[in-house]
SEMAR-483833 format. One record per atom (N, C-alpha, C): x, y, z; residue in one letter. Coordinates in steps of 0.2 Angstrom, whole numbers, plus 5000, padded with zeros to 4 digits. Layout:
<atoms>
XYZA;...
</atoms>
This chain:
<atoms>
506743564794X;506143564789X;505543584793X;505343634792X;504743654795X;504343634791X;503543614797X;502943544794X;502243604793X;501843584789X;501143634789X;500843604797X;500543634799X;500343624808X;499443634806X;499343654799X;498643664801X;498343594795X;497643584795X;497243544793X;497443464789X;496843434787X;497143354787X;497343334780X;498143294783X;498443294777X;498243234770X;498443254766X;498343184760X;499043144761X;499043084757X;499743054756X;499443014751X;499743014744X;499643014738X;500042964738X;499942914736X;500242844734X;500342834726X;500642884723X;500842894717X;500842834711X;500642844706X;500942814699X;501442824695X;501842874698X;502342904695X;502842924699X;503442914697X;503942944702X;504143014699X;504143054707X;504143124705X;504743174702X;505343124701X;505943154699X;506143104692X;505743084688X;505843074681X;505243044678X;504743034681X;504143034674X;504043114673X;503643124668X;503343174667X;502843194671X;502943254673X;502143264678X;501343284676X;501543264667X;500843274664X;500243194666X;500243184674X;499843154675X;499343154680X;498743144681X;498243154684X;498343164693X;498643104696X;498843104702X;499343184706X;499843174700X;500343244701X;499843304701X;499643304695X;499343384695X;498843374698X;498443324702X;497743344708X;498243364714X;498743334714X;499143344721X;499443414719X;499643434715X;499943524717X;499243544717X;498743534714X;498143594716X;497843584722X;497943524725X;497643524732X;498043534737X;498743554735X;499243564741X;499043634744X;498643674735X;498543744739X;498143774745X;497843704748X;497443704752X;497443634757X;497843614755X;497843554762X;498843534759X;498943524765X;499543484766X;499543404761X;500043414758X;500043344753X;500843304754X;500743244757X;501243194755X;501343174747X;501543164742X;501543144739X;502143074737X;501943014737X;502542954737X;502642914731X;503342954730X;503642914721X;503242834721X;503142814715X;502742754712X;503342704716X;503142654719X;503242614720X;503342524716X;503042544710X;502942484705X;502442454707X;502442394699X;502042334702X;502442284697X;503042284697X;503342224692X;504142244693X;504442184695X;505342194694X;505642194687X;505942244684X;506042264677X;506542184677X;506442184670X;506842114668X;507642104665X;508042104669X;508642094665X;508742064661X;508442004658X;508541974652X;508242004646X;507742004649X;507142044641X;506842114642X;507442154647X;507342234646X;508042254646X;507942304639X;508642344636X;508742404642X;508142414644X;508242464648X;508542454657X;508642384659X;508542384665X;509242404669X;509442424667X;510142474670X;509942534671X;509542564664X;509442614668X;508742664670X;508342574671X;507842614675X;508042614684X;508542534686X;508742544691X;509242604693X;509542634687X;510042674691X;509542744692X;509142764690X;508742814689X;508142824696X;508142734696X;507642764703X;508042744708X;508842734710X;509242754714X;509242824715X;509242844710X;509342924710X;508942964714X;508442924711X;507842984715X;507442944722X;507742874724X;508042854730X;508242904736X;508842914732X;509342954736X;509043024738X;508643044735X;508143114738X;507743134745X;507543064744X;507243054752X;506543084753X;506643124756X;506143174758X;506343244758X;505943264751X;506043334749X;505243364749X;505243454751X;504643504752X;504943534745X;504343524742X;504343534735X;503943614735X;503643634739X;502943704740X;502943704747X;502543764748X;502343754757X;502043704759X;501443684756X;501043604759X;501243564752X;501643554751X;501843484747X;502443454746X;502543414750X;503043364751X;503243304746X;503743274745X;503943234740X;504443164741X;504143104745X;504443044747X;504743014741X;505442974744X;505442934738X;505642854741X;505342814742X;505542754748X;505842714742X;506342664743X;506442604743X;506242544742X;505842524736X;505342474738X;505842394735X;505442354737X;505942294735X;505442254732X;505442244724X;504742264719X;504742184716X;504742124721X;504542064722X;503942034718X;503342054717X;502642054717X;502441974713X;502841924712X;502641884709X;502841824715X;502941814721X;503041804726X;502541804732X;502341774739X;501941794742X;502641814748X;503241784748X;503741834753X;503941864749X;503941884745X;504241934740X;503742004742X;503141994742X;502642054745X;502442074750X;502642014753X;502642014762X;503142064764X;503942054761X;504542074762X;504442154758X;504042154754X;504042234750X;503742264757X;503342254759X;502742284763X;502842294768X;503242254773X;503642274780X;504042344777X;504642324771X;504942364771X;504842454769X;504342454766X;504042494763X;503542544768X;503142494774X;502942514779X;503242554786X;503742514785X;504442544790X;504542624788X;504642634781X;504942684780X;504342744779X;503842724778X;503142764780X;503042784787X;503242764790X;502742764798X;503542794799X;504142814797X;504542864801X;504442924796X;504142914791X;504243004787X;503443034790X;503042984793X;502142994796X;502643054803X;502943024805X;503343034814X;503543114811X;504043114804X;504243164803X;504043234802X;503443224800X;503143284797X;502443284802X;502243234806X;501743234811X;501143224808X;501243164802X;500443144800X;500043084804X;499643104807X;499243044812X;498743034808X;498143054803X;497643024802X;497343044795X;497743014791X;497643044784X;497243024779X;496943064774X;496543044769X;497043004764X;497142934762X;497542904757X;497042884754X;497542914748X;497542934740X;497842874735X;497642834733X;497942764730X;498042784724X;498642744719X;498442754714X;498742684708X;499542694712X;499642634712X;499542554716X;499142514715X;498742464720X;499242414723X;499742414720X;500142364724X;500342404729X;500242474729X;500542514735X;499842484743X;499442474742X;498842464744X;499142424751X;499342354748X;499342314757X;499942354762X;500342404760X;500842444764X;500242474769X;499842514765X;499242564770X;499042544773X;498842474771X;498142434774X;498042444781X;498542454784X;498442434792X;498542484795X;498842564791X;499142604794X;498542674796X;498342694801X;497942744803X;497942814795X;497142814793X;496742824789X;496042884791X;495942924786X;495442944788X;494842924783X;494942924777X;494742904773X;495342884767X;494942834761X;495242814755X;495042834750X;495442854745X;495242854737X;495642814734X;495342784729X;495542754725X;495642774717X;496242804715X;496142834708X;496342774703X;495842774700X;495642704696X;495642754688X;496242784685X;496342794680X;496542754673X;496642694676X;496942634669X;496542574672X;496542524667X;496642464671X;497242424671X;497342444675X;498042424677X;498342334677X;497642284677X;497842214676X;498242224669X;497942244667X;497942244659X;498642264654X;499042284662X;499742334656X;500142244653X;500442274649X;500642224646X;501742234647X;501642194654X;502442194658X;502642114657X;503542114657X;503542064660X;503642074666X;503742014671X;503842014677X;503342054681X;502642004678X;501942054679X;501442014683X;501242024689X;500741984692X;499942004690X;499641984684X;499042024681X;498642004688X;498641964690X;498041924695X;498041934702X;498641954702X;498941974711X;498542054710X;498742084705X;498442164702X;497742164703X;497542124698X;496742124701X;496342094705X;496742064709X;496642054718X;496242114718X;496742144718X;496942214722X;496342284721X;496542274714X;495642334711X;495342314714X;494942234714X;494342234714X;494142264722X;494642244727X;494642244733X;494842334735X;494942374731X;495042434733X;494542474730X;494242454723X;493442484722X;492842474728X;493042404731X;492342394736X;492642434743X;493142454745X;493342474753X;493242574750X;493642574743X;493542644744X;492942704746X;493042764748X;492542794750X;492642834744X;492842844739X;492742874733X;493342834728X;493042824721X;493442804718X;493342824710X;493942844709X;494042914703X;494242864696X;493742904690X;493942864684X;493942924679X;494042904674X;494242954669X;493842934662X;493842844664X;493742804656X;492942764659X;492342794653X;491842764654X;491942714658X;492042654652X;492042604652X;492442574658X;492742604664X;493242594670X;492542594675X;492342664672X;491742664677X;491042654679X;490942624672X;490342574672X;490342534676X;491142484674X;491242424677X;491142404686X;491442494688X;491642494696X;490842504699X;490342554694X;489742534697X;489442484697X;489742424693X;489242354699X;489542334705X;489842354705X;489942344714X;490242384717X;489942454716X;490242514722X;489542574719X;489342604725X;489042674722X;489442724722X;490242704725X;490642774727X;490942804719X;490942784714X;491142774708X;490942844706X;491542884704X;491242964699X;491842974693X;491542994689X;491843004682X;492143094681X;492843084680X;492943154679X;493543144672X;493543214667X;493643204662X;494643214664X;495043214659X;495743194661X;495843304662X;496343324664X;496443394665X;496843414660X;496843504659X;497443504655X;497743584659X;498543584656X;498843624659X;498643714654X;498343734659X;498243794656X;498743834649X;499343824652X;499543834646X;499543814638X;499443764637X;499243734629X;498643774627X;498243824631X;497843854627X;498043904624X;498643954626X;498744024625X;499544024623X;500043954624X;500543954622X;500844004614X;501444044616X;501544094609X;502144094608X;502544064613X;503244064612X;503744034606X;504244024606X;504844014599X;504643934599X;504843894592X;504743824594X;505443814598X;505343724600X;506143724601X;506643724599X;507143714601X;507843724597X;507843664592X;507843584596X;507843544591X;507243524584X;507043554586X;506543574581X;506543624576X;506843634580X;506943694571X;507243684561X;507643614566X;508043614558X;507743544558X;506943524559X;506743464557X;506243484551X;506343474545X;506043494540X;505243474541X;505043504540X;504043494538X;503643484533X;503343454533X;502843464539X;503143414545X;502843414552X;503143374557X;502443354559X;502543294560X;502043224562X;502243224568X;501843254575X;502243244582X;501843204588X;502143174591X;501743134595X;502143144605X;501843164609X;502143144615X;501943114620X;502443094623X;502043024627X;502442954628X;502242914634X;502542844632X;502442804625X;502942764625X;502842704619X;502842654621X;502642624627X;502642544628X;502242524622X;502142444622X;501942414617X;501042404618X;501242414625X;500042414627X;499742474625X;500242534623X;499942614624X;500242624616X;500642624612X;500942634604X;501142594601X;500742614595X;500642534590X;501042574585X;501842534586X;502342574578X;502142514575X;501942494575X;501842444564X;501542484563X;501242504564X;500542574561X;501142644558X;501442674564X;501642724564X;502442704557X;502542644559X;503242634555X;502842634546X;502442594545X;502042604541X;501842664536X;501542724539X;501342764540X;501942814537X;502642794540X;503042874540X;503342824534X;503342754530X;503742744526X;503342754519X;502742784520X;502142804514X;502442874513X;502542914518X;502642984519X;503243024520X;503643004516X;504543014518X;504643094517X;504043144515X;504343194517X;504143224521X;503643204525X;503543214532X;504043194537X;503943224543X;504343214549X;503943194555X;504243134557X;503943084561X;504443124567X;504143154574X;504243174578X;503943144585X;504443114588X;504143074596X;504743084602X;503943104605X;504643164614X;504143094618X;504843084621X;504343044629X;504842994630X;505042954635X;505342914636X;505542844630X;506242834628X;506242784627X;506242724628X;506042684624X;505642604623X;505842554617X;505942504620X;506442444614X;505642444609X;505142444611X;504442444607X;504542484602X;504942524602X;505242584597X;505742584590X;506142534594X;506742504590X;506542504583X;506042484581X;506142474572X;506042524570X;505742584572X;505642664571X;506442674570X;506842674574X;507442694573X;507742704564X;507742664560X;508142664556X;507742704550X;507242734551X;506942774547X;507142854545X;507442874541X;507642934542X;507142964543X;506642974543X;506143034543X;505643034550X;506242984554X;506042974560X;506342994564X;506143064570X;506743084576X;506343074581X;506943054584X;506743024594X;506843084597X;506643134601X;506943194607X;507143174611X;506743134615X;506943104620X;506343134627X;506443124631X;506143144638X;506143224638X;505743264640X;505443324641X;505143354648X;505443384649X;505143434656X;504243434655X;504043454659X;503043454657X;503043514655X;503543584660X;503343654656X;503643644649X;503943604647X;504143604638X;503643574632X;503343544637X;502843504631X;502343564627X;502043614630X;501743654627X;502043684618X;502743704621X;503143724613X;503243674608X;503143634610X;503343544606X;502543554605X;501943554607X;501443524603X;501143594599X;501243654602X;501143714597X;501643724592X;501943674590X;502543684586X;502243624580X;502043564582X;501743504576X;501343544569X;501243514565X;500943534561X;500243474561X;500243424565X;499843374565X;500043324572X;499743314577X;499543284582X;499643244580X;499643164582X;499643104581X;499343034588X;499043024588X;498942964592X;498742904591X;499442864590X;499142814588X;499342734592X;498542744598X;498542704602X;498542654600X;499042564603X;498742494603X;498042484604X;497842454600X;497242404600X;497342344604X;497742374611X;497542304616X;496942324622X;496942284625X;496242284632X;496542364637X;497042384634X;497342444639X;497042514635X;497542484630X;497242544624X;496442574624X;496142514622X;495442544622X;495042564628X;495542564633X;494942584641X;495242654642X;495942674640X;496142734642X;495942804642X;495942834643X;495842894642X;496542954640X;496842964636X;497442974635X;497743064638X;497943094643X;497943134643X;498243204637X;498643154635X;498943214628X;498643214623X;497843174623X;497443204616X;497043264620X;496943254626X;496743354628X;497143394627X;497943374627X;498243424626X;498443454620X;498243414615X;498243404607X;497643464605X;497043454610X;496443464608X;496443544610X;496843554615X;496843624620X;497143664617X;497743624611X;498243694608X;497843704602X;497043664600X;496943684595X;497443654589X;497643584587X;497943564582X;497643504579X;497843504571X;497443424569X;497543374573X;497143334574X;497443274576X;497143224573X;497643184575X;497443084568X;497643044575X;496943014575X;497042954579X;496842884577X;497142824579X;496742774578X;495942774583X;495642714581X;495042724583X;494842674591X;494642714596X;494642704603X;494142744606X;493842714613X;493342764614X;493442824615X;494042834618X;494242904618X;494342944610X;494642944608X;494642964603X;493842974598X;493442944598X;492742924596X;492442964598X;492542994603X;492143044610X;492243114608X;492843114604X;493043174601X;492943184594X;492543134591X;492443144583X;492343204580X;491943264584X;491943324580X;492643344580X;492843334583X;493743354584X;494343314582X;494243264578X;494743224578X;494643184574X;495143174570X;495343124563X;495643064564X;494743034566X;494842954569X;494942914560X;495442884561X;495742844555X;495942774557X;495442754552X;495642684555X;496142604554X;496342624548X;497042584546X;497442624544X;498042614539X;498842644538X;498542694531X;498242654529X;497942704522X;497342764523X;497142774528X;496642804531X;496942864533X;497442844537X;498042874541X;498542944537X;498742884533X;499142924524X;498642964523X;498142944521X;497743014516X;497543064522X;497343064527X;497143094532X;497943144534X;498143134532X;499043164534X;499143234527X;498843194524X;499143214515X;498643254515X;497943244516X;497543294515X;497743364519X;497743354527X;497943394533X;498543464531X;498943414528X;499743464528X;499943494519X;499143464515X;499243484509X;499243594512X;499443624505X;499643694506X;498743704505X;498543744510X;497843804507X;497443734512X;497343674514X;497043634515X;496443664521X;496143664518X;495543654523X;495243624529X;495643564527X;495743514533X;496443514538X;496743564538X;497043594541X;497043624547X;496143634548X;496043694555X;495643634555X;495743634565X;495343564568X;494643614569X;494143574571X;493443604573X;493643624580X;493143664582X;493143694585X;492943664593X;493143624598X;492943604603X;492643654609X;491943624610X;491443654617X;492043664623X;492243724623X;492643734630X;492443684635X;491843674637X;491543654643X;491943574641X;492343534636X;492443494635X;493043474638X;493243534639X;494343534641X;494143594647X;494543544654X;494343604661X;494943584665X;495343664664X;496043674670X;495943614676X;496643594676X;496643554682X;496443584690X;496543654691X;496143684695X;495543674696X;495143664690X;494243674691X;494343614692X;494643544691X;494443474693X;494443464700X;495243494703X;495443504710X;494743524714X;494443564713X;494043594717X;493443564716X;493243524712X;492643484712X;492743424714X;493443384716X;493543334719X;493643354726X;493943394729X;493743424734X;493043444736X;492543474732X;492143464735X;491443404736X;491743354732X;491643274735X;491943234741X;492743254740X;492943244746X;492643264755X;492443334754X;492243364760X;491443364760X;491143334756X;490443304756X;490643224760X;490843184758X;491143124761X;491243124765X;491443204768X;491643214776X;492243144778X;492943144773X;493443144774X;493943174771X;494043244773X;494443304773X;494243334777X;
</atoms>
């Protein structure tokens, strides 16, 4: 495997693993745009919680899933971008449980550093518990990508307070630390000046996409109510949504993104289809394909800080969208059918999809409001190389 031999590398300590989340997310798409110009490690999510075999329906197959992409190791994904998958042993409720993550975790860093010849890199944080692996290990500078708040996810087998150890001590050491959500980075400037605010990205394509819808979409009758994205229970409020499709039964309630027990009572709804998980190039024909965008975030401490990538994406292909009401969504009011109970939501749906409606064509959003991940790349970069660690 040949290594890039020129300039200083990143090593991205991801939120996401790179061979089954979606890569519509902030970390992944800064790291392919800065690959085009600097050598990039990027390292599958390592967690911050052991999924629960009692009270997760899913723990079979989140376990077998990231064996899988375990088994990948270390794969060159581009000329400068690389793609680790380590073995973590995802303890975090423990102090040898962390201690034992951390040796083991670090071990397998310091030979894939050996492999590829990284001596003195810019580390890129994102997931925090990935944090005390680094700590020790030769740095040239740190970012801290502070895009959620992360105490706040709503897991079992969750250390909230070991987690927020951890932010608060990584907003005061970083030399830059990247938010998305106001209110993230209000908080981070009382005690840091390195704190900068950049809007979430979107993939070029949702602006110009013209292609056929999907296959499974074609025999769903319409209007379609679509929604993509996670459904944890901190990020998707189905009382709402179950509510909402039992007023409107000839509507079609459409949700792409991984499945979630948070979900289950959606199930027995006919006017209800689950796709299931979706490549990132396919999301663009699934949201130009909707008749009405849908976002209907929880009203928990997670909810309201986030900043959701898929209502830019919603925003970029130009389609209605009904959101419950959040800063983010509020931010976008000329653009968006912020609704704020199940009855608000109904009539906001009915007026939308009625024939001739007017309130069919969303308003029109200031370009300058939605910027290719490219333009973002190159303006973080040029912070980076201001900091003089790049």
């Amino acid at each position: 495997m040949e290594t890039p031999n020129r300039g200083n590398w990143i090593v991205c300590l991801g939120g996401e693993d790179w061979w089954y989340h979606s890569h519509a997310h902030f970390d992944i798409q800064i790291m392919k745009c800065l690959s085009e110009q600097i050598p990039v490690l990027y390292v599958c999510s390592i967690g911050m919680r052991m999924p629960s075999l009692r009270r997760d329906k899913l723990f079979l197959t989140r376990i077998k899933r990231k064996l899988k992409s375990v088994s990948r190791l270390l794969q060159r994904i581009s000329p400068q971008l690389y793609v680790y998958s380590p073995l973590p042993i995802p303890l975090y409720q423990q102090r040898l449980g962390r201690a034992m993550n951390t040796l083991v975790l670090r071990t397998q860093l310091r030979a894939v550093y050996q492999r590829l010849g990284i001596k003195n890199p810019l580390v890129w944080v994102n997931t925090p518990t990935a944090w005390p692996v680094m700590e020790v290990l030769p740095r040239r500078g740190l970012v801290y990508q502070r895009t959620d708040d992360y105490a706040a996810y709503d897991f079992d087998n969750f250390n909230a307070d070991y987690v927020r150890l951890i932010d608060d001590k990584l907003i005061r050491l970083a030399d830059l630390v990247v938010h998305v959500s106001d209110e993230l980075h209000r908080e981070a400037l009382k005690i840091t000046t390195h704190s900068i605010l950049l809007p979430q990205g979107v993939d070029e394509t949702f602006f110009d996409f013209n292609g056929l819808p999907p296959a499974d979409l074609r025999m769903i009758a319409r209007p379609i109510i679509g929604y993509v994205g996670g459904m944890d229970r901190h990020k998707f409020d189905t009382l709402l949504v179950t509510q909402v499709a039992r007023n409107l039964p000839d509507c079609s309630f459409v949700l792409v993104g991984p499945p979630d027990p948070n979900v289950d009572a959606l199930r027995d709804l006919p006017n209800v289809h689950f796709l299931g998980v979706k490549r990132h190039g396919e999301i663009p024909a699934y949201v130009h394909s909707f008749d009405v965008c849908m976002l209907p975030t929880a009203q928990t401490e997670w909810g309201l800080k986030c900043r959701p990538l898929k209502l830019m994406e919603y925003l970029a292909a130009a389609k209605p969208v009904v959101a419950t009401p959040t800063p983010a969504s509020v931010s976008f009011a000329q653009a968006v059918y912020v609704a704020g109970d199940t009855s608000s939501w109904i009539d906001t749906i009915q007026r939308i999809t009625e024939p001739e409606s007017v309130d069919g064509a969303p308003a029109q959003l200031p370009a300058h409001r939605l910027k290719p991940w490219g333009a973002l790349a190159d303006k973080l970069l040029k912070q980076l190389r201001a900091a003089n660690i790049i």
